[in-house]
C-alpha positions in Angstrom: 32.3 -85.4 -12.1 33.8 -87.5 -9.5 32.7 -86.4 -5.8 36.1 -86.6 -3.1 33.3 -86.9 0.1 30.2 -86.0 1.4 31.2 -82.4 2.0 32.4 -81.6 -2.1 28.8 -83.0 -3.2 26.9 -80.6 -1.0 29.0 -77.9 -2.1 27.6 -79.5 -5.9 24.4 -79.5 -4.4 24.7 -75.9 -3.0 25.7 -74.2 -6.3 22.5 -76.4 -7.8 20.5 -74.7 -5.8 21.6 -71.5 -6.7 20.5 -71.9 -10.3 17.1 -72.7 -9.3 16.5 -70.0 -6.2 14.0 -67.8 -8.2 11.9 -71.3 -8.7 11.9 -71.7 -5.0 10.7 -68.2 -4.1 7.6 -68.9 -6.9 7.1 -72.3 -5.1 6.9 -70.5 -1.7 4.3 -67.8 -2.9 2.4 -71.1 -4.1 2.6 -72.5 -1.0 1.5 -69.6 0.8 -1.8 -69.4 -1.2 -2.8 -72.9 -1.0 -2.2 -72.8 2.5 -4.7 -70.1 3.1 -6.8 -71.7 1.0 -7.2 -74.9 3.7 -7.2 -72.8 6.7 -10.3 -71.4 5.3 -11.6 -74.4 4.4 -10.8 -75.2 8.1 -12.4 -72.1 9.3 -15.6 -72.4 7.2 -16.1 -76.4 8.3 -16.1 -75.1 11.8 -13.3 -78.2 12.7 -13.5 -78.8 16.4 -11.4 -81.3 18.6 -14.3 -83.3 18.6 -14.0 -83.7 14.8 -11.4 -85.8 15.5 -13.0 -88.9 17.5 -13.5 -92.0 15.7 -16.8 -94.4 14.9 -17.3 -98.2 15.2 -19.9 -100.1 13.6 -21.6 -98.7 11.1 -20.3 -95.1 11.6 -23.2 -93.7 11.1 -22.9 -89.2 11.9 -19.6 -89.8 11.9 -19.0 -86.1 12.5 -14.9 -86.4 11.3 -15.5 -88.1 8.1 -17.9 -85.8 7.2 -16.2 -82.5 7.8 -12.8 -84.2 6.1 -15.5 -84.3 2.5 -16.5 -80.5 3.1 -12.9 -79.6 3.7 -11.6 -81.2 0.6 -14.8 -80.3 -1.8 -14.1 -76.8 -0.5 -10.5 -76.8 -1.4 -11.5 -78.4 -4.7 -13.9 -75.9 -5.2 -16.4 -78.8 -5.7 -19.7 -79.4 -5.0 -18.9 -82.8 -2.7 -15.9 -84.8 -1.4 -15.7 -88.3 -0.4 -13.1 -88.5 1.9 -12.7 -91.8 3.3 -9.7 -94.3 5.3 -11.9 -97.3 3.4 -10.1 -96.7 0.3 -7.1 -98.4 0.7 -5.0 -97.0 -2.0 -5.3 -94.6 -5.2 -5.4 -97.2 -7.5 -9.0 -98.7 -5.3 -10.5 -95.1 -5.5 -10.1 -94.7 -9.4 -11.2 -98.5 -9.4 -14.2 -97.3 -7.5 -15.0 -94.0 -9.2 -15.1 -95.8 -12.9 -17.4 -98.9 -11.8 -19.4 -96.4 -9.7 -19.9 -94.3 -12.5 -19.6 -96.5 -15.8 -22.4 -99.4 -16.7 -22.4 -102.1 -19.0 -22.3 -100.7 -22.6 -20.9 -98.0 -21.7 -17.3 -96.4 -23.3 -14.2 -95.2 -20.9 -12.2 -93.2 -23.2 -8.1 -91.8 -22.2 -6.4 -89.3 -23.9 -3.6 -89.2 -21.5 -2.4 -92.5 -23.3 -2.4 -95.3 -21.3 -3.0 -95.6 -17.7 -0.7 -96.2 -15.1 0.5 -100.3 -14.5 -2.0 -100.5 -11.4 -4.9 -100.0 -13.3 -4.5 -101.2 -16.8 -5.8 -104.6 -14.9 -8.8 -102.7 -13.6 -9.4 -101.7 -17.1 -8.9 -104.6 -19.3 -7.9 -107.8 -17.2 -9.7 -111.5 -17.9 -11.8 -113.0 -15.3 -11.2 -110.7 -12.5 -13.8 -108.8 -12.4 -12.7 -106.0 -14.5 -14.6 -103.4 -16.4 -14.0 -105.4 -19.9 -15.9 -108.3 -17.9 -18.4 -106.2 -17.0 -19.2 -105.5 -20.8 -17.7 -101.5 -20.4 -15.9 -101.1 -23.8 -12.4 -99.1 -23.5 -10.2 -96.9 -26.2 -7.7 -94.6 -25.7 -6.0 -91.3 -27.7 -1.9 -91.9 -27.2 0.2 -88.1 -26.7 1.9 -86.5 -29.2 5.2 -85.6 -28.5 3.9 -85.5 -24.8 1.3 -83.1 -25.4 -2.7 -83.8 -25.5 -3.3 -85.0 -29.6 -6.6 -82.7 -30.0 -7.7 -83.8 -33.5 -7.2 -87.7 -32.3 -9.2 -86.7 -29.5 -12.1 -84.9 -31.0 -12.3 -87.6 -33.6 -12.6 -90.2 -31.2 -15.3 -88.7 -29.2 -17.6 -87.7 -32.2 -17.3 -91.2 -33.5 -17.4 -93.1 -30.3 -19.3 -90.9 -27.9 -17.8 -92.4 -24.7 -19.6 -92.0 -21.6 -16.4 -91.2 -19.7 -13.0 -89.2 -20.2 -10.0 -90.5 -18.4 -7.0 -88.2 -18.0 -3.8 -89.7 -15.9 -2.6 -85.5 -14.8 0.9 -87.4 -13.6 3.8 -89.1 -15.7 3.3 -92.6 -14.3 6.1 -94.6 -16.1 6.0 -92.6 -19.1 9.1 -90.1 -20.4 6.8 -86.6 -20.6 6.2 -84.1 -18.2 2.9 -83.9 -16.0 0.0 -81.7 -17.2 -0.3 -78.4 -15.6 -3.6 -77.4 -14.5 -3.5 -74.6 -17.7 -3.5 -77.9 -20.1 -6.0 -79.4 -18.0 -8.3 -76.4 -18.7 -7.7 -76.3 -22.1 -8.2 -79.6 -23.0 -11.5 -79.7 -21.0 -12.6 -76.8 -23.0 -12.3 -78.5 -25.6 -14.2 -81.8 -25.0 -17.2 -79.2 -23.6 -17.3 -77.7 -26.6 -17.9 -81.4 -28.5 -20.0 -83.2 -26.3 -21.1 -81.4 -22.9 -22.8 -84.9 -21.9 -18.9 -86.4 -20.9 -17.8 -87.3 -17.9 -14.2 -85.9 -17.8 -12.7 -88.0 -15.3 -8.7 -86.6 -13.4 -6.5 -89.2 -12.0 -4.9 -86.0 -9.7 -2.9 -88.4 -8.0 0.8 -86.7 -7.3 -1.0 -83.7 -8.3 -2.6 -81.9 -5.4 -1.4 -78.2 -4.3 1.1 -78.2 -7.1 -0.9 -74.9 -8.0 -3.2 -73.1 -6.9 -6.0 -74.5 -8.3 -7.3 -78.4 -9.0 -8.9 -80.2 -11.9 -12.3 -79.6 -10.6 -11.4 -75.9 -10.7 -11.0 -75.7 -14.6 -13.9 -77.9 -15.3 -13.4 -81.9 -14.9 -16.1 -83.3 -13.5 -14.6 -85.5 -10.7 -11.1 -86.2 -9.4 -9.8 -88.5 -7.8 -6.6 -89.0 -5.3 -5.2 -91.1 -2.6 -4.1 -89.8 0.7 -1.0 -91.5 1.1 0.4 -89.6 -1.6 0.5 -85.0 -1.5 -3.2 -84.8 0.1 -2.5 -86.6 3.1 0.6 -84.1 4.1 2.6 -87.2 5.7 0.3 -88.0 8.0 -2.6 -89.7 7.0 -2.2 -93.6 7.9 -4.3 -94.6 4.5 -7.4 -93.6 2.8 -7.9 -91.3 -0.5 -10.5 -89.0 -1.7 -13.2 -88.7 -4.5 -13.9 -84.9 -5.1 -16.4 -83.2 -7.7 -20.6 -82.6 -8.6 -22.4 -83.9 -6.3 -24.3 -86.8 -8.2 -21.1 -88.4 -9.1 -19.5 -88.7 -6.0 -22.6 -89.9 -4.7 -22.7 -92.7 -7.0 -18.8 -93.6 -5.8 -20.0 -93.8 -2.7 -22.7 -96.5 -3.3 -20.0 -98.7 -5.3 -18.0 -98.4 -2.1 -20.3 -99.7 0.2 -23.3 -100.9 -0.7 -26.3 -98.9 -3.5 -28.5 -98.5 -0.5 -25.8 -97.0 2.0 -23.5 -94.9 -0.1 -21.6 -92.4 2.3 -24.0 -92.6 5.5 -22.1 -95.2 6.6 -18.3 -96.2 7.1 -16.4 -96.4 10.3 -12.9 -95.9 11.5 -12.5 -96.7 15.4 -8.8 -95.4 15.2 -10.1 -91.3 15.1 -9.2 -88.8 12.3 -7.0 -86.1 13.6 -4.2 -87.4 11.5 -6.3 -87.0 8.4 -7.1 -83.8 9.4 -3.1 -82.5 10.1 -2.5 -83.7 7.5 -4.4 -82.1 5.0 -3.7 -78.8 6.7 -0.1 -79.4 6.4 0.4 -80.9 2.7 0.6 -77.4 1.0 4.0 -76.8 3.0 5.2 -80.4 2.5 4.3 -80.4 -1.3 6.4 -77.4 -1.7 9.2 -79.2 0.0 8.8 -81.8 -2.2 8.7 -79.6 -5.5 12.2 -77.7 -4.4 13.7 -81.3 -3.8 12.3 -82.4 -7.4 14.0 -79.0 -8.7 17.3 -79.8 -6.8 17.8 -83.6 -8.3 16.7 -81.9 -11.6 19.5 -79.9 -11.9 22.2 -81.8 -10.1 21.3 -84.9 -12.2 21.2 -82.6 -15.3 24.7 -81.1 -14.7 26.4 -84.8 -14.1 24.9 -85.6 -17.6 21.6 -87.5 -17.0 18.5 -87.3 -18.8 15.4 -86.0 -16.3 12.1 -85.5 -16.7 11.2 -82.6 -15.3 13.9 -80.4 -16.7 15.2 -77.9 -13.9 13.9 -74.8 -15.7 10.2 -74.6 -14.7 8.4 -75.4 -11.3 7.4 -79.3 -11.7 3.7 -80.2 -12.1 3.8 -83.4 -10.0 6.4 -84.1 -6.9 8.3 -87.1 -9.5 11.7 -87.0 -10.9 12.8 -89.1 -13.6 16.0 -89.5 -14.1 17.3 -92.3 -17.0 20.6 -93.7 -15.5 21.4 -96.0 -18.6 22.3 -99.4 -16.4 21.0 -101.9 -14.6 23.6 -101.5 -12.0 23.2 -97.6 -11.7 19.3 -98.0 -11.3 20.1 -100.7 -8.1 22.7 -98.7 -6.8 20.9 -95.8 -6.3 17.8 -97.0 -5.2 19.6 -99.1 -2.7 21.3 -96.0 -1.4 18.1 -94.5 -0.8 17.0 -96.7 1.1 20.1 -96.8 3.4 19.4 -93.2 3.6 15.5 -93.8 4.9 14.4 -92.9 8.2 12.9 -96.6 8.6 14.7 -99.9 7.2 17.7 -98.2 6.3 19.0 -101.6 7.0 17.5 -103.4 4.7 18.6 -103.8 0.7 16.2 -103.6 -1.9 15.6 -106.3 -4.6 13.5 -106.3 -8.1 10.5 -107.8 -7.8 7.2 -109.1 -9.4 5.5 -106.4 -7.9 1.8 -106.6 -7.4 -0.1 -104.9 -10.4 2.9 -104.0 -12.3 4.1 -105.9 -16.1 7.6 -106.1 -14.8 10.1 -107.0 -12.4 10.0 -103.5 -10.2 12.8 -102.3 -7.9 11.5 -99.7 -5.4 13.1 -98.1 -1.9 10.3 -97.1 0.9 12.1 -96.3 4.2 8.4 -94.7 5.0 6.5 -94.2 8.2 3.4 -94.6 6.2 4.0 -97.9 4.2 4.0 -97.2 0.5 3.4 -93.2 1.2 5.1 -91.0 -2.1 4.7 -88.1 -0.4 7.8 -89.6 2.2 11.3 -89.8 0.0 10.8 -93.0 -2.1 11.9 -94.0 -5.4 11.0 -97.2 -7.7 11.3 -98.1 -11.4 11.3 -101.2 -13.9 14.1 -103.2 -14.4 14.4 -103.1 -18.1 16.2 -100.4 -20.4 16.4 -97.3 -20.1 16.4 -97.8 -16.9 14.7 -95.0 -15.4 14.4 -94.1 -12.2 11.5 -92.0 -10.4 12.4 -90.2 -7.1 9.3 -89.1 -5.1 8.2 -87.1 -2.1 10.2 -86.2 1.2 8.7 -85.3 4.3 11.4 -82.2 4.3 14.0 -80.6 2.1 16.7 -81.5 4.0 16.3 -85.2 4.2 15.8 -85.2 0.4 19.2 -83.0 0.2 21.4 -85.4 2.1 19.8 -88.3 0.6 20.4 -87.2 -2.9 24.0 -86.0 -1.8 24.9 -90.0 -0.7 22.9 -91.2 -3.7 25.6 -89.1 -6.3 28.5 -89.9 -3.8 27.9 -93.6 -4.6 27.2 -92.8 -8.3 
């Protein structure tokens, strides 16, 4: 389809949305729930305006860090949270949950195939510190056809008895949809019913009030997310989050800081009442995010383009895929993203070697909050297919009209 202006793509945009309008009234009634659910959590944590003053030093009683953990545990229906600014992305908080909790010997198992770029270093990197130089042995159980490959997976773990089970809940880089909290359950079943004695171990990261429940809800043992992504609402300026039993989270706590501290200490001089907004808020600005995943779902669709999600289901992360075929298409509309950012709209995007990642990576973050998915971002590798994945968006609208100038350029 070739767009005349602005105007006749909205007018695309508007009949889109139309398609997918009974999707949006399901994503409200989600939204609605989980946003009770926090207010409790609120309410029952007793949050005061004092909550929201910061520590120095060692931070010991540090009243706002503590009541951010019982919030969180309490919305993941979890025994304890660690909710903490020291982690300093998702990727450090995984990094920190698997040393904490694996030992030399010991086997780290996925059957979500492999991880995301950011950690396969964490996992199996020379000379840095890694778990493979630490002596913790890895294997993983690749999908089948997208889906969990249960015979693979009960094979594996009667024959290798790993101490820990990794599951990645989003898509990462990888052409299959995100699991959905039902999956989640299932599969957890089903390594409970083989070896109780497993650590089952969720990477929720771009997973949080997608439903209304969370891994640690259906059984996994911990989970794990960063703030700067749909937990944080927008607002939280870094930090990320370690939820589940109680003697596991404990042990993340002492690989943060030190065996003998663990979570009794930790400052942050700057105060917490942004963590704190923005937890309450990130049930309505996940929602946003999941009717702007629905919206480039179905106009990408309609102009031809493979996506992953497909436009006919409520999405189980807040990522569009979308394959645009070319180098020159993948550029194009990341760099119209960009100009369509509410900070450095001025500047152009390039691929990169990008920290962490196996290839040259070309990604457009106009965010207040550098490096926050949960604002409208997009990245992807330069190399064929040349896929792109769309993320986050403070608000409908700004997704809309971005999206509308991305196609126009298209």
């Amino acid at each position: 389809m070739d767009f005349v202006d602005y105007n006749h793509v909205l007018d695309f945009l508007s009949q889109c949305e139309k398609g997918v309008c009974d999707l949006y009234r399901d994503i409200d009634k989600i939204v609605l729930y989980n946003q009770n659910k926090v207010l409790n959590a609120f309410k029952k944590a007793r949050v005061a305006l004092t909550d929201f003053a910061g520590s120095s030093g060692y931070g010991y009683d540090d009243r706002g860090k503590n009541k951010l953990g019982d919030i969180v545990a309490d919305i993941f229906g979890a025994e304890s949270a660690l909710v903490s600014p020291n982690f300093t992305c998702g990727t450090h908080a995984l990094s920190c949950t698997l040393f904490g909790l694996l030992r030399p010997g010991d086997l780290m198992l996925s059957i979500s195939g492999e991880p995301y770029d950011t950690l396969k270093e964490v996992i199996g990197g020379n000379d840095i510190g890694s778990l493979k130089d630490m002596g913790i042995k890895y294997a993983q159980v690749d999908l089948k056809d997208g889906k969990f490959d249960v015979s693979s997976i009960t094979s594996k773990i009667k024959a290798l008895k790993p101490k820990l089970i990794f599951i990645q809940r989003s898509r990462g880089y990888q052409d299959r949809d995100a699991f959905s909290i039902e999956q989640l359950k299932d599969i957890i079943d089903e390594i409970h019913n083989i070896n109780k004695k497993c650590i089952i171990m969720v990477d929720n990261c771009y997973g949080e009030f997608i439903e209304t429940k969370e891994p640690t809800e259906v059984g996994a043992d911990i989970a794990v997310g960063s703030l700067i992504k749909n937990m944080g609402g927008g607002l939280a300026p870094t930090g990320g989050y370690v939820a589940g039993r109680a003697e596991l989270v404990d042990k993340v706590a002492r690989h943060l800081t030190a065996p003998t501290l663990g979570s009794e200490v930790g400052s942050y001089k700057s105060g917490y009442s942004e963590f704190f907004e923005g937890i309450f808020m990130a049930p309505h600005v996940v929602g946003g995010v999941l009717k702007g995943v629905l919206l480039m779902s179905s106009a990408l669709t309609k102009l031809g383009y493979k996506t992953n999600p497909k436009p006919d289901a409520i999405p189980k992360d807040i990522i569009c895929m979308i394959e645009l075929g070319t180098e020159e298409k993948l550029i194009a509309f990341c760099k119209t993203i960009q100009e369509n950012s509410p900070v450095d709209s001025f500047l152009s995007p390039e691929p990169w070697d990008m920290p962490g990642y196996t290839s040259k990576v070309i990604m457009a973050a106009g965010t207040f909050i550098q490096g926050a998915s949960i604002e409208l971002s997009c990245d992807g590798p330069v190399k064929p297919p040349y896929r792109l994945y769309l993320q986050g968006g403070l608000t409908y609208e700004h997704i809309k009209i971005a999206l509308a100038n991305a196609l126009l350029k298209l």
